[in-house]
C-alpha positions in Angstrom: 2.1 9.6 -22.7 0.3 10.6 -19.2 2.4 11.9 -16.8 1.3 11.0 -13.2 1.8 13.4 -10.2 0.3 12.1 -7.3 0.9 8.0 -6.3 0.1 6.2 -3.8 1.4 3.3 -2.8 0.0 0.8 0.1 3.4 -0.9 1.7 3.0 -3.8 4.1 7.0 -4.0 4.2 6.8 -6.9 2.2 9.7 -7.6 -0.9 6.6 -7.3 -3.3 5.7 -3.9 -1.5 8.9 -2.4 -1.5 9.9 -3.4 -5.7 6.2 -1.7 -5.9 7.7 1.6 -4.2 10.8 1.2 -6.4 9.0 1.4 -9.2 6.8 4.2 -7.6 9.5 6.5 -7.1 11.1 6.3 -10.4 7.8 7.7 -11.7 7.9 10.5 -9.0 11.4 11.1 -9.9 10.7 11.4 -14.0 7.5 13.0 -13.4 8.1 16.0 -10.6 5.1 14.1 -8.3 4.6 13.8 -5.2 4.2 10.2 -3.0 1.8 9.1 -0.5 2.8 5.6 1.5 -0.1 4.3 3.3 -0.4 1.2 5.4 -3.5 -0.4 7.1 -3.5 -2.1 10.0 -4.4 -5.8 9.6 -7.0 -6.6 7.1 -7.5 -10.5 9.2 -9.2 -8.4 12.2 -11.8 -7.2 9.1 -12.2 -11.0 8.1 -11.9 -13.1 11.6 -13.4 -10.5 13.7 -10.5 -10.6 16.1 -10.9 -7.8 18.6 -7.3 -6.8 19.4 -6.3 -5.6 23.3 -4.2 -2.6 24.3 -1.5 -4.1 23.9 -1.4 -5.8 20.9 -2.9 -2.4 19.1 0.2 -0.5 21.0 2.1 -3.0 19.0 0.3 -2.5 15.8 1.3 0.9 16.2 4.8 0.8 17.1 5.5 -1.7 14.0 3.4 0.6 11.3 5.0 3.7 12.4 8.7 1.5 11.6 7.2 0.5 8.2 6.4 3.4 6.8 10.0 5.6 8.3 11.3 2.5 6.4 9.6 3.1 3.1 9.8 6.6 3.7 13.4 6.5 4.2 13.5 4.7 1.0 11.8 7.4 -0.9 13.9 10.3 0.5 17.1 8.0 -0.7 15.8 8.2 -3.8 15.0 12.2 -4.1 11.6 12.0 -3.1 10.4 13.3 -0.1 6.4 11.5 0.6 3.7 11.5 2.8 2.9 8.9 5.1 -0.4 7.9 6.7 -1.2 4.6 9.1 -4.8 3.8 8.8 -5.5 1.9 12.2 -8.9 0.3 11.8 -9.9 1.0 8.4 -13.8 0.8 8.5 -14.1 -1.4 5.2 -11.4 -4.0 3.5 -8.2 -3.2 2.0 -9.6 -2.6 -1.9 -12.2 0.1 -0.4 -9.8 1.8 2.1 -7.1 2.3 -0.6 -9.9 3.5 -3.1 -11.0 6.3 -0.1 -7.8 7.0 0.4 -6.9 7.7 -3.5 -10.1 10.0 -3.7 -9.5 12.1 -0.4 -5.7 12.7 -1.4 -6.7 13.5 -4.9 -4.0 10.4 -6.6 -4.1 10.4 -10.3 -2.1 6.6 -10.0 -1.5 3.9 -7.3 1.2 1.5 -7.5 0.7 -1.8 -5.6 2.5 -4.6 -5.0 1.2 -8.2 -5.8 2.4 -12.0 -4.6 0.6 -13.5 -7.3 -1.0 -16.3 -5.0 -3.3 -18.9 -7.0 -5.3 -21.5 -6.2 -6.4 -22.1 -2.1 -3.3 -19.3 -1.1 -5.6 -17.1 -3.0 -8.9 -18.2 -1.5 -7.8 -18.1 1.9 -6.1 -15.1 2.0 -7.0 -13.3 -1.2 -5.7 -10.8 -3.2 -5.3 -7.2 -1.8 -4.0 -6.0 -5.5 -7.5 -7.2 -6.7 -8.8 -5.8 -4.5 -7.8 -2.2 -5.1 -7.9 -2.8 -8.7 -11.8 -3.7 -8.6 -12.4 -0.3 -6.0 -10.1 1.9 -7.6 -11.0 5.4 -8.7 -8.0 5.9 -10.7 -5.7 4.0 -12.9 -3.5 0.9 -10.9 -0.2 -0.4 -11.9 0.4 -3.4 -10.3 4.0 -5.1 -9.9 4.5 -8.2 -9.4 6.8 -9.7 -7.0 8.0 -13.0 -9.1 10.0 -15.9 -7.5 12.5 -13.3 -5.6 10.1 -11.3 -4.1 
């Protein structure tokens, strides 16, 4: 059985994201590797083209640099010790940003979270977990949140 080192996990401080670093970490843990979190800042401004003032990017900020001590503090419970990194404006959409992100930090595995939305939930908002899976340059597990989460 592969042993994977280096994961990276997108959190958006969803229940779905979080059982996604759960699982993460317990890999980390059995395998000695090491954890990146990452989180993007909102994939609608990609798809509506909403330009975002000051302000509201302050907040952005603020609320990304929360979510990922809160992930972070989860890991470090847990025995792992991870990186973080906030992407503000990622240039393309979620799937491609994560793939970049995988190459340029050299992960061998990225654990992401899905909501399993069907149907017009899933046109309208669509699937990030797709998303990475389709742009992916390594292997994806993907968790799945079920009724609770």
């Amino acid at each position: 059985m592969r042993t994977y080192r280096r994961l990276l996990v997108p959190v958006d401080g969803s229940a779905t994201s979080r059982k996604a670093l759960v699982h993460a970490l317990q890999i980390a843990r059995d395998g000695n590797g090491s954890l990146l979190l990452v989180h993007c800042a909102d994939e609608l401004a990609y798809v509506t083209g909403f330009e975002y003032t000051s302000d509201m990017i302050a907040v952005a900020k603020q609320a990304a640099a929360r979510l990922l001590a809160e992930a972070a503090d989860i890991a470090k419970s847990a025995g792992v010790d991870p990186e973080t990194k906030f992407i503000e404006f990622p240039r393309h959409r979620l799937g491609e940003t994560i793939a970049e992100e995988a190459k340029a930090w050299n992960a061998d595995l990225i654990v992401v979270g899905t909501h399993g939305r069907r149907g017009l939930d899933r046109v309208l908002l669509g699937s990030g977990a797709e998303q990475v899976i389709r742009h992916a340059p390594v292997p994806v597990l993907v968790i799945r949140g079920g009724e609770d989460g």
